[in-house]
N, C-alpha and C positions, 0 to 999 in steps of 0.2 A: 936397264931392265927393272931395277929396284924400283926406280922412282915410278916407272910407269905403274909396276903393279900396284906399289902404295899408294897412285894417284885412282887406281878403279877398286883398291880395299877404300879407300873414302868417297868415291863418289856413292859406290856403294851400300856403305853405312849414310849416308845424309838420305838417300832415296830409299831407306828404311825406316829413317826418324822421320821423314815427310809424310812416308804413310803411316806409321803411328801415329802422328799429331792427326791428320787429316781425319781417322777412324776415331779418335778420340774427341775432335770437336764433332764429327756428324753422332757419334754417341749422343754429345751433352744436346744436340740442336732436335735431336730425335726424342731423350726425354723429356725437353721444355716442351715439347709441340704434343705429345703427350698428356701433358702436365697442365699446360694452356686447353686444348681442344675436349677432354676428360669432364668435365662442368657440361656442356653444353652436350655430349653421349649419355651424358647421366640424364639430364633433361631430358631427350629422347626416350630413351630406355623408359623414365617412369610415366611418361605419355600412355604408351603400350603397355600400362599395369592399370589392374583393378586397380580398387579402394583397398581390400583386403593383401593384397601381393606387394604395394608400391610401400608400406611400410617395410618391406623385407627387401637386404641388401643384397642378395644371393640374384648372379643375371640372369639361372633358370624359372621360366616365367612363362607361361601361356599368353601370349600376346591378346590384344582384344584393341577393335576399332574404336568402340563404346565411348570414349572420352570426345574423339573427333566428332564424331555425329554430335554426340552432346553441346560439344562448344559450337561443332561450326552450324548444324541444322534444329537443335531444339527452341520453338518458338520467343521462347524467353530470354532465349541468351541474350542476342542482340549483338554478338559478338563480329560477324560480319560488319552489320552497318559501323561498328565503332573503328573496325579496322581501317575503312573507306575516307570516313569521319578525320581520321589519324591523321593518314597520308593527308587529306585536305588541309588539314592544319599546319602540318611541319613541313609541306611544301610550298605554302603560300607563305609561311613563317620566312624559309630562306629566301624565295624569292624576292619578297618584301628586304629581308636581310640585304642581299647582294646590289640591289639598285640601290640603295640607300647608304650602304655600308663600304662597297670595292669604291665613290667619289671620298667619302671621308676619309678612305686608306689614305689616297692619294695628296688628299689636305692635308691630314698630319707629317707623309712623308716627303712634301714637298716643297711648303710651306712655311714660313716662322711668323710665326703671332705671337701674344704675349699670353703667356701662361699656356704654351703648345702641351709640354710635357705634361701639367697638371691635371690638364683638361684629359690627357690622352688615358692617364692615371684614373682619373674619375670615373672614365668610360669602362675601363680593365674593373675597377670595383664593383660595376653592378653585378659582372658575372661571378665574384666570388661571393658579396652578400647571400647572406641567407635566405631562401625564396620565403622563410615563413615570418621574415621581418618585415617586409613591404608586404603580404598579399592582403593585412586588414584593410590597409587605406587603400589597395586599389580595386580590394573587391568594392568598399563605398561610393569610391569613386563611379567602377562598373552598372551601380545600382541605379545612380545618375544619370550617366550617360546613356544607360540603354542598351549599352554593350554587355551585359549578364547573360550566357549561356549564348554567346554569338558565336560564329567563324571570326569574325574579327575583332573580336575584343579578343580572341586567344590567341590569334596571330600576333596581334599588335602585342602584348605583352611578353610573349616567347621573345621579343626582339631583345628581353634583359639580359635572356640566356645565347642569343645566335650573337649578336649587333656587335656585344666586347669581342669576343674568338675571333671571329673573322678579319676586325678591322687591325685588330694587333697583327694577326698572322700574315694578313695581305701588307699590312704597312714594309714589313720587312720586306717583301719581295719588292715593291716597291721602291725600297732604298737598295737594294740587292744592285738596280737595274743607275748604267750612268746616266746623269744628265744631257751627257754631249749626245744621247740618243735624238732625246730629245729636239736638241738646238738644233741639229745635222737635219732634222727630218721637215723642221719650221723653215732653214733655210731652202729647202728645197720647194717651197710653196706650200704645207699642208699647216691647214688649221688649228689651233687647240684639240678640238674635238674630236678633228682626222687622227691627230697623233696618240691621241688615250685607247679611243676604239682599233684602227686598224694597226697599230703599235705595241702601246703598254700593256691593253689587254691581253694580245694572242702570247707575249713574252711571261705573264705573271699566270697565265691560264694552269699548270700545274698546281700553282700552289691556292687558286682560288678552287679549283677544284678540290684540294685536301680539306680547307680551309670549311667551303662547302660539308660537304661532309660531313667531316665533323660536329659542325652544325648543328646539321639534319639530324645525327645520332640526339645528340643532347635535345633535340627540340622533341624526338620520336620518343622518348622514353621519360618526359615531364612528368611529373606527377603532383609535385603541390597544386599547381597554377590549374590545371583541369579541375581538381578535386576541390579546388574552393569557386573557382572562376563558372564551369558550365553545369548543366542540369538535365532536363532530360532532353531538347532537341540537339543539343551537341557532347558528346563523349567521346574520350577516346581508348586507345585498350588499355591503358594504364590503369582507369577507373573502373571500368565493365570488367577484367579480370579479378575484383575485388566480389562480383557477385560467386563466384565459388568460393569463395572466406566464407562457409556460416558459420552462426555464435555456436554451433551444437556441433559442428563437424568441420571438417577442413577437405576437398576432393583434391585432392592432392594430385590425379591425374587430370583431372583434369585445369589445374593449374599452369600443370606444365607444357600441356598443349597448346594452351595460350601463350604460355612463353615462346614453345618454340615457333611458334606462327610470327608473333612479334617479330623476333631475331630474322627471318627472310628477307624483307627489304634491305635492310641493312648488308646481310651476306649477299643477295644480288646485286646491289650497286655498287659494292665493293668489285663483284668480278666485271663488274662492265666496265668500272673505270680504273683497272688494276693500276695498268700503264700512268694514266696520268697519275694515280696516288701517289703512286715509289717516287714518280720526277718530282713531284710537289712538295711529299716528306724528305728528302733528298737535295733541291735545289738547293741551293747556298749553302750546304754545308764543307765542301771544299772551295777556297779562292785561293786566287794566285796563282 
């Protein structure tokens, strides 16, 4: 009878410490998510304030549309068409990115040539160089070509910033996946070609998808490359949000309207492809 009750005094105590830990990590997970989402309430919040209000920290405030109509319907803005403008750019950017970019995953991960590594090295350094070290010579270049203030001279150049991300992140998924898939799938009659598309692709589709993404954020929110590279037929909001900077004032709500309008695509495409994110930031990171 001892033993039994000493065995429900400690089951007892552990399903005590379980729910303290358990209340203690949704504490810590509750004020990160807090902590994290509180930047982007603020934004909000000073949307909804005059000029005179949004300098003050206090969240009692007379709300006011005024900044919205301002950004999204006053003739000058132009804020709309840059937004349009945007998405044209940083979607034709990945797309351009992914035909291009998910065959090169697969040469580097598949592949040995000579100087694989180096080469794959090189590709990883455009993305950290510095965009304000290459854009004299390629604005010159741009001046040339014809490509100044294009859709595709700014596509083609975002490729500095999509082209490295994607082809490292996909590469790994790539090596993720065995060979003998492969060879099993050749013996059975299918093509090269069969095997990449109706095989490797729909297997690595998570992590292209993150990969993606990712992407698209970096390419959404460019800013040197716009602001040397296009002019007046192409903009995007990175640059047109600079028209509320004046040298004599700053509108500070209406700043943020722009921000927070920017930040949408980005949180809508996140909820559309939840599912695939998690599997794609997620895949490989347990084996065995």
């Amino acid at each position: 009878m001892d033993n039994i009750a000493t065995l429900k005094k400690a089951t007892k105590n552990k399903k005590a410490v379980d729910i303290g830990l358990n209340f203690f990590r949704y504490l810590i997970l509750t004020v990160w998510l807090i902590f994290a989402i509180f930047p982007l309430f603020w934004m909000f919040i000073c949307s909804l304030k005059s000029d005179a209000e949004v300098v003050s920290t206090v969240l009692k405030f007379t709300p006011t549309f005024s900044n919205y109509s301002t950004v999204l319907f006053r003739p000058d803005s132009n804020y709309i068409k840059a937004f349009f403008q945007n998405f044209v750019v940083s979607g034709g950017a990945i797309i351009l990115t992914i035909v291009a970019g998910v065959p090169a995953a697969y040469a580097f991960a598949r592949y040995d040539f000579k100087n694989k590594e180096g080469w794959a090295f090189q590709i990883l350094s455009f993305k950290f160089a510095p965009e304000i070290l290459v854009i004299l010579p390629i604005f010159m270049i741009f001046q040339r070509l014809g490509l100044y203030d294009t859709y595709f001279g700014l596509i083609w150049v975002y490729q500095l910033i999509t082209m490295p991300l994607l082809i490292w992140v996909v590469r790994g998924y790539f090596e993720d996946i065995s060979v003998e898939i492969e060879q099993a799938a050749q013996l059975d009659g299918y093509a090269w070609y069969e095997v990449f598309f109706r095989i490797l692709l729909p297997l690595i589709k998570p992590g292209l998808v993150a990969a993606s993404l990712l992407a698209f954020i970096f390419a959404w929110n460019s800013f040197t490359f716009p602001l040397i590279l296009s002019g007046v037929r192409v903009q995007t909001i990175t640059i047109t949000s600079l028209r509320f900077l004046a040298s004599d004032s700053v509108h500070y709500g209406q700043v943020a309207v722009a921000a927070v309008i920017s930040v949408l695509p980005e949180i809508i495409i996140c909820l559309f492809i939840q599912k695939h994110l998690v599997r794609g930031l997620s895949f490989g990171a347990v084996k065995g």
